[in-house]
C-alpha positions as CSV (number, residue, x, y, z in Angstrom):
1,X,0.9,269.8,-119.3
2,X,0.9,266.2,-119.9
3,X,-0.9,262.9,-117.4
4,X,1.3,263.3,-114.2
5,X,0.9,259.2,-113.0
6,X,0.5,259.4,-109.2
7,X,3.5,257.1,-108.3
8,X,4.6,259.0,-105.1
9,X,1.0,259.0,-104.1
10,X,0.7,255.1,-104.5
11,X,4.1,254.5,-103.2
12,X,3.2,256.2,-100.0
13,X,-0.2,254.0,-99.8
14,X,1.7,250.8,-100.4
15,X,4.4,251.0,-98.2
16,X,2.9,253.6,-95.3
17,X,-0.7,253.2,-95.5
18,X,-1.6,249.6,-96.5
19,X,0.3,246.5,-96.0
20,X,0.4,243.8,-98.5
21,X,0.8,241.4,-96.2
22,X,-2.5,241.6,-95.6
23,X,-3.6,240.0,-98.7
24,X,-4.1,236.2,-99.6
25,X,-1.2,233.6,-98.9
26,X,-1.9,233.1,-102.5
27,X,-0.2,235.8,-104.0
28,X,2.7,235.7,-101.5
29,X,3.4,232.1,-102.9
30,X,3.6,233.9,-106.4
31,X,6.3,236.0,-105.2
32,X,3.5,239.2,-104.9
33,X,5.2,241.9,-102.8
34,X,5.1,246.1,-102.9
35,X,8.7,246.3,-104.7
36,X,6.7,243.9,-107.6
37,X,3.5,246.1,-107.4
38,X,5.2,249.6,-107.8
39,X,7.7,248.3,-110.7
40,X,4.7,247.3,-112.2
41,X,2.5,250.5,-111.3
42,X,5.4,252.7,-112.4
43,X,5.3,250.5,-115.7
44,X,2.1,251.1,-116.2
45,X,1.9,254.6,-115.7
46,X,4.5,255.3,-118.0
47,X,2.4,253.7,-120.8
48,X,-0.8,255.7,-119.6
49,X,1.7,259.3,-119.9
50,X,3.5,258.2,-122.7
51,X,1.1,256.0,-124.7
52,X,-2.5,256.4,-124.0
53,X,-2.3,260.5,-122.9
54,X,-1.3,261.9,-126.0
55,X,-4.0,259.7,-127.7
56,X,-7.2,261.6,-125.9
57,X,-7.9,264.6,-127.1
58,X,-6.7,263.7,-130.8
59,X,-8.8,260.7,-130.5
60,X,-11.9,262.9,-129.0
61,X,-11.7,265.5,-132.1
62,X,-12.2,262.5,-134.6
63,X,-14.3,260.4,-133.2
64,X,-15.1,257.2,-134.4
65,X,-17.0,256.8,-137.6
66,X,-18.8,254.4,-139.7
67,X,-17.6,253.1,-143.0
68,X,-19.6,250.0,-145.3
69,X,-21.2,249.4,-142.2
70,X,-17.4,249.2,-140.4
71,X,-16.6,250.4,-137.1
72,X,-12.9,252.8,-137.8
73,X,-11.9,254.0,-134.3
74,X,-10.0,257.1,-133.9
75,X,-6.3,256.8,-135.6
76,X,-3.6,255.3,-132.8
77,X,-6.4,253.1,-130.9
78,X,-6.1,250.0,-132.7
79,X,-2.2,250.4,-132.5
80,X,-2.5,251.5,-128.6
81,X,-4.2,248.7,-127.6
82,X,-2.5,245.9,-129.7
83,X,0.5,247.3,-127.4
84,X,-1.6,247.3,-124.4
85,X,-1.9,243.2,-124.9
86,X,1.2,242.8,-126.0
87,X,2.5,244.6,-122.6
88,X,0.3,241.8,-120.8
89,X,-1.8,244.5,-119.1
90,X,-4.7,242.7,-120.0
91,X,-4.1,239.5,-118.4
92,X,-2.8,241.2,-115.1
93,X,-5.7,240.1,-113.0
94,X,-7.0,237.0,-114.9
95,X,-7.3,233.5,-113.2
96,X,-4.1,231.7,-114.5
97,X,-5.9,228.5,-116.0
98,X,-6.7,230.7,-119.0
99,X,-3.5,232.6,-119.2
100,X,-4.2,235.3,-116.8
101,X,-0.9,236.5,-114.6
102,X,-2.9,236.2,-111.5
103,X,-2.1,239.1,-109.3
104,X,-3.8,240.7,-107.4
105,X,-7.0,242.9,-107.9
106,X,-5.7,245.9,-105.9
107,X,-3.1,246.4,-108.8
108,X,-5.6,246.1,-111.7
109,X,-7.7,248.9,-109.6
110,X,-4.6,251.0,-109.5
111,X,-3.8,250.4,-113.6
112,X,-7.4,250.8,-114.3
113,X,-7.3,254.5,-112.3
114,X,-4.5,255.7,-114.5
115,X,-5.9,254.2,-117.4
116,X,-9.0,256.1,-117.4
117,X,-7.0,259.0,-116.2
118,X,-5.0,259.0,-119.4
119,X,-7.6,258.4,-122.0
120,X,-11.5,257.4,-120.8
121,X,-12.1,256.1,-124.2
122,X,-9.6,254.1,-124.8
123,X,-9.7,252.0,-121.2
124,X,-13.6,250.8,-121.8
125,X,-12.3,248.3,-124.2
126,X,-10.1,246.3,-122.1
127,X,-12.0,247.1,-118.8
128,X,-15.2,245.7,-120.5
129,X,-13.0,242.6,-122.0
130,X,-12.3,241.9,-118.1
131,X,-16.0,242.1,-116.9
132,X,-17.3,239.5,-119.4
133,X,-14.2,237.5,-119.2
134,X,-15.5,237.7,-115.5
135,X,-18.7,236.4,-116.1
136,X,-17.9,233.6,-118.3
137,X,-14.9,232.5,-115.6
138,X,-18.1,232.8,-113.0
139,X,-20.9,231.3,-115.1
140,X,-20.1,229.4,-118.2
141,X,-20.3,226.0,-119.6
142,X,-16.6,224.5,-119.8
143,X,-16.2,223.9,-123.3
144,X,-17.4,228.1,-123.6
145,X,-14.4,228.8,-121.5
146,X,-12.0,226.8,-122.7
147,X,-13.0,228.5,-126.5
148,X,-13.1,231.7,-125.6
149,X,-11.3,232.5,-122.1
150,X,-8.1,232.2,-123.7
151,X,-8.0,234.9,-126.5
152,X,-10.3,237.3,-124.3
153,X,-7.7,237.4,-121.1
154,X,-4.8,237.7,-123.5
155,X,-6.6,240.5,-125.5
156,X,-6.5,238.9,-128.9
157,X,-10.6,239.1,-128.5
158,X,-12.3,241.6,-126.5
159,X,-15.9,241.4,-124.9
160,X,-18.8,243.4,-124.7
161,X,-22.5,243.4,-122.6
162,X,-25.3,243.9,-124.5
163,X,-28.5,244.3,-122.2
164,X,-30.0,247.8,-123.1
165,X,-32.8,248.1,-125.1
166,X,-34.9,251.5,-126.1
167,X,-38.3,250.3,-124.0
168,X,-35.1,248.4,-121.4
169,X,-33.6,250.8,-119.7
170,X,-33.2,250.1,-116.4
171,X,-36.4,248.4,-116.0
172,X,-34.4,245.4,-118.1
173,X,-37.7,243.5,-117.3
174,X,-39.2,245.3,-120.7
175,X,-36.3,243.7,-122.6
176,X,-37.6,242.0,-126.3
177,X,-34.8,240.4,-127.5
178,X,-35.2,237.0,-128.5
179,X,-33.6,233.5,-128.2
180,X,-35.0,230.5,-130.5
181,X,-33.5,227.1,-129.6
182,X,-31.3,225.5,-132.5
183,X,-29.5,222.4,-133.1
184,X,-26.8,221.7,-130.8
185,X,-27.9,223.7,-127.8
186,X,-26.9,227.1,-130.2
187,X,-29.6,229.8,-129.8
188,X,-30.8,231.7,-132.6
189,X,-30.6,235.9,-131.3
190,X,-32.7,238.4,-132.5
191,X,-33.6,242.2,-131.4
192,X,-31.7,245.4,-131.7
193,X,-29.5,247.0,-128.6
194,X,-28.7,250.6,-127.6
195,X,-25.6,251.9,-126.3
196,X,-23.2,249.1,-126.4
197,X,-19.7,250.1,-125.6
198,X,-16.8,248.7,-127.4
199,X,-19.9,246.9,-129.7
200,X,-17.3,247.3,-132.7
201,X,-14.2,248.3,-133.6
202,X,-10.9,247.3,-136.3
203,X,-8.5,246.6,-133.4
204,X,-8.9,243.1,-135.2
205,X,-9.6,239.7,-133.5
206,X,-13.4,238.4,-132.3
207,X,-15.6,240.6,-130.4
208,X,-17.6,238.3,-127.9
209,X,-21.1,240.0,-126.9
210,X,-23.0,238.7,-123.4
211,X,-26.0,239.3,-124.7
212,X,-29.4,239.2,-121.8
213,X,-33.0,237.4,-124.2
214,X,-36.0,235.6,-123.8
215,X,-36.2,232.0,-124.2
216,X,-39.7,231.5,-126.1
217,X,-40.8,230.1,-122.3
218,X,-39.7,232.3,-120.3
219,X,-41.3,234.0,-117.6
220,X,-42.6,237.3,-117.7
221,X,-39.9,240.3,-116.0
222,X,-36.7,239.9,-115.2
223,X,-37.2,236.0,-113.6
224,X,-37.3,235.6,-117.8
225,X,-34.3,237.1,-118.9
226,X,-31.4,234.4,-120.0
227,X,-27.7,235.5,-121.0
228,X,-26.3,234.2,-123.9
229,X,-22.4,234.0,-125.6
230,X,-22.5,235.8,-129.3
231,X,-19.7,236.1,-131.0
232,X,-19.0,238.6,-133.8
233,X,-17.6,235.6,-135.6
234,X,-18.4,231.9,-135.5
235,X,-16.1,229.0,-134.2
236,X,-15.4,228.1,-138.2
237,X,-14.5,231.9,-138.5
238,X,-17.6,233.2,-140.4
239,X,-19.7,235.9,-140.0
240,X,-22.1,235.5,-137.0
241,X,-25.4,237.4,-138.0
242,X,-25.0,241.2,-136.2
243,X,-24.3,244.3,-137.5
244,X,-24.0,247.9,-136.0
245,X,-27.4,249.9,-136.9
246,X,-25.5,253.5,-135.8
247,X,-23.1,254.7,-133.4
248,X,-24.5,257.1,-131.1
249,X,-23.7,260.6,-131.4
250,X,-22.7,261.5,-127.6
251,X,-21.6,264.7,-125.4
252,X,-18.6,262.9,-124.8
253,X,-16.3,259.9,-124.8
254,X,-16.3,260.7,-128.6
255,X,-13.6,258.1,-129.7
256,X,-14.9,255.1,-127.6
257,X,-17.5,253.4,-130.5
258,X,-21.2,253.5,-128.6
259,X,-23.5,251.1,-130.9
260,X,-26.6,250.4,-131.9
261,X,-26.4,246.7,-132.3
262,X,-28.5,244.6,-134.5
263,X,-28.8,240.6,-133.4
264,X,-30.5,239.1,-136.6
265,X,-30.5,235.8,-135.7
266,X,-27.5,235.5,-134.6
267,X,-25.8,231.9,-133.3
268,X,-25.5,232.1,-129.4
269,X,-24.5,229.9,-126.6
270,X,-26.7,230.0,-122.9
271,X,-24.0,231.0,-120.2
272,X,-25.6,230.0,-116.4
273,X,-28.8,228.4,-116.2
274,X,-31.9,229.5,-118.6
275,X,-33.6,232.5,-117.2
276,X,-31.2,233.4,-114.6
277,X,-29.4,235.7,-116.8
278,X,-29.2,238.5,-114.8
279,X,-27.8,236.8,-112.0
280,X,-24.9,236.3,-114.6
281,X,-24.6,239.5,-115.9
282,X,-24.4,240.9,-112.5
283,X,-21.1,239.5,-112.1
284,X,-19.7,241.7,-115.2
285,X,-22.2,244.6,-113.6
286,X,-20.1,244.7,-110.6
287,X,-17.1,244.2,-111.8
288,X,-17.8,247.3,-114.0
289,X,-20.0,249.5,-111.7
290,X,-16.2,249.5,-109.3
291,X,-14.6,250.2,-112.6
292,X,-16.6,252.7,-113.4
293,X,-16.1,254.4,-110.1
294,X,-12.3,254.4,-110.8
295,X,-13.3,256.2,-114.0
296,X,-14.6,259.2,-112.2
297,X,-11.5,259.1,-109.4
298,X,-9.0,258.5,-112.6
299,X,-10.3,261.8,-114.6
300,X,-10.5,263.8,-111.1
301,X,-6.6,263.4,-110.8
302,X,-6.0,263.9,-114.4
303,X,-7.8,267.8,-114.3
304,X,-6.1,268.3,-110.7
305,X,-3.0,267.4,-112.2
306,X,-3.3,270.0,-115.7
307,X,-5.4,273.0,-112.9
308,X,-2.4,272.9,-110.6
309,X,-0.1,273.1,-113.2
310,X,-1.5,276.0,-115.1
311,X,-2.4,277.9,-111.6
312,X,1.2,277.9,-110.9
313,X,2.2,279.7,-113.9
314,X,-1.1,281.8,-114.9
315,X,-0.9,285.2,-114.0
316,X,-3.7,287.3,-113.2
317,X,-4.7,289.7,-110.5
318,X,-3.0,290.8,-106.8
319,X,-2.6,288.9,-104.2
320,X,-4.8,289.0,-101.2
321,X,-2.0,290.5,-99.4
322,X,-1.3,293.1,-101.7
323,X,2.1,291.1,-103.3
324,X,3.5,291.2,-106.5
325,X,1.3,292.4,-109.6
326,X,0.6,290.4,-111.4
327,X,0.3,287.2,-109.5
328,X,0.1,283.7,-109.9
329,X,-3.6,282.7,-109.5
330,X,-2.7,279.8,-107.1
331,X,-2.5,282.7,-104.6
332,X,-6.2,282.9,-104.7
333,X,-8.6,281.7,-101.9
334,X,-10.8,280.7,-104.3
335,X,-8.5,278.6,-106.6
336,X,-7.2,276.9,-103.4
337,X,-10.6,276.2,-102.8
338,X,-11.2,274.3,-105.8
339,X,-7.8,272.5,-106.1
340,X,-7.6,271.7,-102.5
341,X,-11.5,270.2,-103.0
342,X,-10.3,268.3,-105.6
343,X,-7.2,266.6,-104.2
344,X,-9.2,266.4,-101.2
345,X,-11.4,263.3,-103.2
346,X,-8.5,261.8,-105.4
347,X,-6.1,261.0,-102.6
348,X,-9.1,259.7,-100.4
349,X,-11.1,257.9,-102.9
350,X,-7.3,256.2,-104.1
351,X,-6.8,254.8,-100.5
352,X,-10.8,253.8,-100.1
353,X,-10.1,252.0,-103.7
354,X,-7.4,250.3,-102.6
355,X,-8.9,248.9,-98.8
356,X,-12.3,247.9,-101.5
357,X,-9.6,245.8,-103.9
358,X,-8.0,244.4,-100.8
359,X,-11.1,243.3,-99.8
360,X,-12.1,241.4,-103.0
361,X,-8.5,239.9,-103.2
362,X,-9.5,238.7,-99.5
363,X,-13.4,237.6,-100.6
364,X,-11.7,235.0,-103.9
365,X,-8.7,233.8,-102.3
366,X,-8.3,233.9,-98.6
367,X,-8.0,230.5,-96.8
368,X,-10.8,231.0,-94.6
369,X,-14.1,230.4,-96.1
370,X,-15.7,232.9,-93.0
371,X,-13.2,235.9,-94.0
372,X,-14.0,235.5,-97.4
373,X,-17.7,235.7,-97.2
374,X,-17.1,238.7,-95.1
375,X,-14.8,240.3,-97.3
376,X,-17.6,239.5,-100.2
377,X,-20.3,241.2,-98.2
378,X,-18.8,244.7,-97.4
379,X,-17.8,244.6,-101.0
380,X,-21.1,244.6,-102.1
381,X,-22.3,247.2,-99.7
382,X,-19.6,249.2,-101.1
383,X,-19.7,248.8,-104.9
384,X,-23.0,251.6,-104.8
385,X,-20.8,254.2,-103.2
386,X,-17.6,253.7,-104.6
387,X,-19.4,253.7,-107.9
388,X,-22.0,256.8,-107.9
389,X,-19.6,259.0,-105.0
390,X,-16.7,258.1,-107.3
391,X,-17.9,259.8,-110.3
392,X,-20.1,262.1,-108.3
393,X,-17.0,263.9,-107.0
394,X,-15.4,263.0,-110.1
395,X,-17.5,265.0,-112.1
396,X,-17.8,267.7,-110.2
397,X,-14.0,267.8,-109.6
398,X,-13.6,268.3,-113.5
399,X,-15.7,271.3,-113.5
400,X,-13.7,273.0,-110.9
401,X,-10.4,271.9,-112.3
402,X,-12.0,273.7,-115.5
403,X,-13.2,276.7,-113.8
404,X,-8.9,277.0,-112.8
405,X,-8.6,277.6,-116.1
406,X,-11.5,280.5,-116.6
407,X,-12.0,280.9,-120.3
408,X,-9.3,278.7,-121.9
409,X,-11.2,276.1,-119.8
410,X,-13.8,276.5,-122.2
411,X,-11.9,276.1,-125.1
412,X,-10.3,272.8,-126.6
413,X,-7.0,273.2,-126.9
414,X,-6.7,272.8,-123.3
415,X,-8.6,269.5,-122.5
416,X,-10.5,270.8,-119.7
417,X,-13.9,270.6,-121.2
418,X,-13.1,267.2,-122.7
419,X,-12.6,266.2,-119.1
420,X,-15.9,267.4,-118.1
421,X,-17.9,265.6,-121.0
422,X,-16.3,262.5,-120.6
423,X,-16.9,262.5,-117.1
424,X,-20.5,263.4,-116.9
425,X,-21.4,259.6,-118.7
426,X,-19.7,257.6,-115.4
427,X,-22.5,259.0,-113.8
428,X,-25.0,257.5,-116.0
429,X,-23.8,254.0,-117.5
430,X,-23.8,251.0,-115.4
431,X,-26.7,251.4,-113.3
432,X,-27.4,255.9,-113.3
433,X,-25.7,257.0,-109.3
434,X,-29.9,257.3,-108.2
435,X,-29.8,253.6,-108.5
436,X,-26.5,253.1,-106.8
437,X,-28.1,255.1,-103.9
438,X,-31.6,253.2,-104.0
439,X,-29.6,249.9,-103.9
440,X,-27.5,251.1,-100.8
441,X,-30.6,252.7,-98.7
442,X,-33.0,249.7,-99.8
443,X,-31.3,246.3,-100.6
444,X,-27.4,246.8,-99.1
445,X,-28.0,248.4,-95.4
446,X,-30.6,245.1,-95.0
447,X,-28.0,242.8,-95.5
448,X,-27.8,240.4,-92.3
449,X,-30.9,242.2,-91.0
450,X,-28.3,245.6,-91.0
451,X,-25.2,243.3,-89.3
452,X,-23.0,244.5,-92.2
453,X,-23.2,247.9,-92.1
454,X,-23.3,248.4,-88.1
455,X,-20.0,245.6,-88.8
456,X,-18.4,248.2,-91.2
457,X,-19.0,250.9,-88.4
458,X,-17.5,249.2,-86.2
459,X,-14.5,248.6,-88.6
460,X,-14.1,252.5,-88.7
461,X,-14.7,253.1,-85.2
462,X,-12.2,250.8,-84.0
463,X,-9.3,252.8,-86.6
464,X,-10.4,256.2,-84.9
465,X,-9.7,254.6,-81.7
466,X,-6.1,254.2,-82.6
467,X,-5.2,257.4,-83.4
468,X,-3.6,259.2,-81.1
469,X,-2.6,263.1,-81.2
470,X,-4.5,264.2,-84.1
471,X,-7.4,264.8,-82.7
472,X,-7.9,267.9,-84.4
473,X,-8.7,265.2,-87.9
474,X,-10.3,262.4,-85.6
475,X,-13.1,264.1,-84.0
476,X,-15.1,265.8,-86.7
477,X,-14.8,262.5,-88.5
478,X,-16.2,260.3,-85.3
479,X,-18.7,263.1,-85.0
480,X,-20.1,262.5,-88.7
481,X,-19.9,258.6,-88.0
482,X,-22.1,258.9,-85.4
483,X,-24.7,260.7,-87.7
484,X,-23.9,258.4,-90.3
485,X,-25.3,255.5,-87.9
486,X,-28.1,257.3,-87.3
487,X,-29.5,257.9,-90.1
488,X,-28.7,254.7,-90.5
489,X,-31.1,253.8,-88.1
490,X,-34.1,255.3,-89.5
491,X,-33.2,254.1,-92.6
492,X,-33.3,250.7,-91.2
493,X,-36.9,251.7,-89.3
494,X,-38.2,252.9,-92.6
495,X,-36.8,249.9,-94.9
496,X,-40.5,249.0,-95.9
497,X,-41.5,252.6,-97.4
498,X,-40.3,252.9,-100.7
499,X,-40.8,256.5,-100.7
500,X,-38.9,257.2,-97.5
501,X,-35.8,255.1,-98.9
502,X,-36.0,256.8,-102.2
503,X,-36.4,260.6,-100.8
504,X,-33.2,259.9,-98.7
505,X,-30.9,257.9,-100.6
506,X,-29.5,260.4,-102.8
507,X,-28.2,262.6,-100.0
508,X,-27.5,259.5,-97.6
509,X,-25.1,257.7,-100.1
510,X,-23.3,260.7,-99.9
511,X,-23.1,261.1,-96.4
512,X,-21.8,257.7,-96.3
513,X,-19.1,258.5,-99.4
514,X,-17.7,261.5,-96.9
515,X,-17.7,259.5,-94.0
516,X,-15.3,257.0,-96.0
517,X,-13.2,259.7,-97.2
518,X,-12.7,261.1,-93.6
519,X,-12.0,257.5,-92.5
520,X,-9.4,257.2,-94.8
521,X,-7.6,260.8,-94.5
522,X,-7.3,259.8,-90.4
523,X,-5.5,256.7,-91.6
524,X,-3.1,258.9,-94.5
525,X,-2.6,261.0,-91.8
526,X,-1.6,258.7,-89.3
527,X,0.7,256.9,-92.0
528,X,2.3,260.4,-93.0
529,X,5.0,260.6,-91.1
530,X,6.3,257.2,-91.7
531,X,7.0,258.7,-95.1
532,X,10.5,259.2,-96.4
533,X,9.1,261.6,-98.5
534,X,8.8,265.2,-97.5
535,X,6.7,266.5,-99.4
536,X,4.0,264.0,-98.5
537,X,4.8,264.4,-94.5
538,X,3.8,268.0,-95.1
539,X,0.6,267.6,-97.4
540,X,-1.1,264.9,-95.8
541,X,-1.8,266.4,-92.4
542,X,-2.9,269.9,-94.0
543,X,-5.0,268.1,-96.8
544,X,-6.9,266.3,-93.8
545,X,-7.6,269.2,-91.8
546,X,-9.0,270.8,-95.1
547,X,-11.4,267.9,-95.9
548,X,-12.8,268.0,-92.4
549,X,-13.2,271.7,-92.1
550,X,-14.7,272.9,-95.6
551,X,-15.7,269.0,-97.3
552,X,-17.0,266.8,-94.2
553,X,-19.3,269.1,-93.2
554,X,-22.1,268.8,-95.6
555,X,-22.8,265.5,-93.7
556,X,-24.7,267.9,-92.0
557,X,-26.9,269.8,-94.2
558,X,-27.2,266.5,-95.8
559,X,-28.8,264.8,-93.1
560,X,-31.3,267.4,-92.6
561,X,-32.2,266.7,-96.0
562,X,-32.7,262.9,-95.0
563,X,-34.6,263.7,-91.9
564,X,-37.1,265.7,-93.7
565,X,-38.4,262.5,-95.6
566,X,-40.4,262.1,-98.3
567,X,-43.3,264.6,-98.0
568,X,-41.4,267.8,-99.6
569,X,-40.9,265.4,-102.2
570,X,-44.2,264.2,-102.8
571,X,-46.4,267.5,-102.3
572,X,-46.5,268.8,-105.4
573,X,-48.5,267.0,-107.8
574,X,-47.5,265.5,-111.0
575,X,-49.7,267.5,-113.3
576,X,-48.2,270.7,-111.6
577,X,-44.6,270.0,-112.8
């Protein structure tokens, strides 16, 4: 049972769901249509199956390890991803000035799903090469891009952030690290980061680190914080001076090399303005946060795919309607249950990806300067959900693509439990989902004074509208719209309280999240028949009446949670916990 890549499912979205036309003129010019996009999705997923696949749960069993103070990844990485750049897949999306193909967002979303599918471990080294090849395109000096732009988008180099310290978490205010001016506008680096992905590795080539310090002026907080270029070696090829203290030892993601990274010293280069760091490194912490979510959606198909499989053929027990003994365990309720949950979320969240990546295709290179700055702002009040529901659903898919399995779930040999650990960190890195959901109830729903959001309402209202005969799909997901704008509402009302916001985030990101998904499974069902496929004119419809019988109904007991505010939350005191 091998990574299935979900060509039909993408085909279907690209030619029935989704039109291409939609995006920029730009890419049109370039010769950018859906024939190009599958031969290249189909490409890409056959190096995910055939390459990357076999690679994961070898590469989770040995780990990486440390040798004379050398980062050795798991055997087959460094020879994976040499292929990987040699294949071009890491200049797919990259601005062409610096050798990047140019295409299209959308398909670097839909490589980066099956990447992380395929091996988790492996994909955080190029996906984290894009993010701060992002940020240096957004926010560095010319002569910085012109050095290092080149070999980073072609995957020669690879890039890194470095902004967590142990007193820094997510209060990077508290962050130490140092920057001393040096001849030459060169900074001189110094304090120690924790858990920096990708922070070393023998794939060969220079490993550049955005690095967030403190100019010896700066402001207290994060109005101080400055981001800085440091290169594992210097322009004349020497030695810059950082080292890796320790990798971390983690529940998961075993062969992807989490450092301790020591910066004694070491030669840097300011990238943006001085102390307006984070404004930088927000670029690459967007970027990644979408990534991330992708992560979760990526492993979520990869247990459906290995649970179906093995239901079909396991054995075990009658069926309900007193069949053949023994029976395959796909006749159970309660397996259906858990698949059908789980394919509920991957073939949603896959079509909500792909309308997000449309939309920052739109936001960089439409003509119009007002659809871009539209496009721009629902991408940012999306980025929390797709992120923390993404890997929310993701996770919890994993367990109950593990539970399929019953105790050889629980074993290695199968993978399932790898799935699981792996899973449980997109939860965690790049921003933990509580923050996702405080930054969607407090900072995201205010945007415009709440035009956005009621905007984006709209958007889905207006789809529902067009649906005719499948009314059966369309009301129960107008009916959880219309609590979704509620809530809303009071959210709105209540922006001042901090507690309020923070009792009912949690539960209203997810409200929001199923919303989405029902939004899109009206539209896949609409689209269905259109579909010269069979198979997918049958499953769509019934998938869609599941998710809105048995998944869209927590909205409910969700917003009861939301409308009971912050006082169950606060009426226990601290010293009683």
């Amino acid at each position: 049972m091998s990574y299935v890549p979900p060509i039909d499912d993408l085909r279907f979205l690209l030619t029935s769901m989704f039109d291409l036309e939609d995006l920029p003129k730009l890419f049109r010019e370039q010769g950018f249509d859906s024939g190009l996009a599958l031969a290249l999705l189909e490409e890409a997923g056959r190096f995910s199956a055939e390459t990357l696949a076999p690679l994961n749960l070898p590469g989770d069993t040995a780990g990486c390890r440390m040798e004379n103070g050398k980062v050795i990844t798991a055997p087959g990485f460094a020879n994976a991803y040499r292929r990987y750049a040699e294949n071009g897949w890491c200049a797919l999306s990259a601005t062409p000035e610096f050798g990047g193909q140019g295409l299209p967002h959308t398909m670097q979303v839909l490589v980066d799903e099956m990447v992380s599918g395929a091996n988790l471990s492996f994909g955080l080294f190029p996906g984290l090469t894009r993010g701060a090849a992002e940020a240096l395109t957004a926010h560095g000096s010319e002569a910085l891009k012109q050095a290092y732009l080149p070999r980073m988008v072609s995957g020669e180099w690879s890039g890194v952030m470095a902004l967590t310290e142990a007193a820094a978490g997510t209060d990077l205010g508290l962050l130490r690290t140092k920057a001393e001016p040096l001849a030459e506008g060169a900074f001189a680096i110094t304090g120690t980061k924790i858990f920096i992905s990708s922070g070393d590795h023998d794939f060969g080539g220079n490993i550049i680190h955005l690095v967030l310090a403190r100019l010896p002026d700066a402001p207290a907080g994060v109005k101080g914080i400055s981001l800085f270029l440091v290169p594992k070696f210097l322009p004349d090829g020497t030695p810059n001076s950082l080292s890796v203290g320790a990798l971390e030892h983690k529940m998961g993601i075993h062969a992807q090399p989490t450092c301790v990274m020591n910066y004694d010293g070491a030669t840097g280069w300011l990238v943006g303005v001085p102390n307006r760091g984070l404004n930088a490194m927000f670029t690459m912490m967007n970027t990644e946060r979408l990534f991330v979510g992708l992560q979760g959606l990526g492993i979520a198909h990869a247990a459906y795919c290995k649970a179906a499989a093995y239901a079909k053929e396991r054995l075990q027990g009658r069926t309900p309607s007193g069949g053949m003994n023994p029976a395959p365990i796909i006749e159970h309720a309660d397996v259906r249950r858990m698949l059908l949950s789980v394919r509920a979320f991957v073939e949603a969240g896959r079509a909500l990806a792909i309308w997000v990546a449309m939309q920052i295709d739109i936001s960089r290179h439409h003509e119009d300067t007002a659809a871009r700055d539209a496009a721009d702002k629902l991408v940012s009040l999306l980025t929390p959900v797709v992120k923390a529901a993404f890997t929310d659903f993701g996770f919890e898919s994993a367990v109950m693509a593990q539970q399929v399995f019953g105790g050889h779930g629980y074993v290695r040999e199968w993978g399932m439990e790898q799935f699981v650990r792996d899973a449980r960190i997109a939860q965690i890195y790049e921003g933990t989902n509580g923050v996702q959901a405080l930054d969607l109830a407090g900072r995201k729903l205010g945007m415009d004074g709440g035009a956005v959001v009621r905007g984006f309402f709209h958007r889905i209202e207006a789809d529902l509208c067009k649906v005719e005969g499948l009314e059966d799909i369309v009301t129960p997901v107008r009916e959880a719209l219309a609590l979704l704008r509620e809530l809303t509402e009071h959210l709105l009302a209540v922006s001042a309280d901090g507690a309020e916001i923070g009792a009912a985030s949690v539960e209203y990101l997810r409200v929001f999240a199923l919303v989405c998904f029902g939004w899109m499974w009206v539209g896949i069902a609409k689209a269905a028949p259109g579909s010269e496929d069979a198979g997918i004119r049958e499953a769509k419809p019934v998938l869609a009446r599941f998710f809105v019988t048995r998944m869209l109904p927590q909205a409910g007991a969700l917003a009861a949670s939301v409308k009971a505010g912050a006082g169950p939350l606060a009426a226990l005191p601290s010293s009683l916990f």
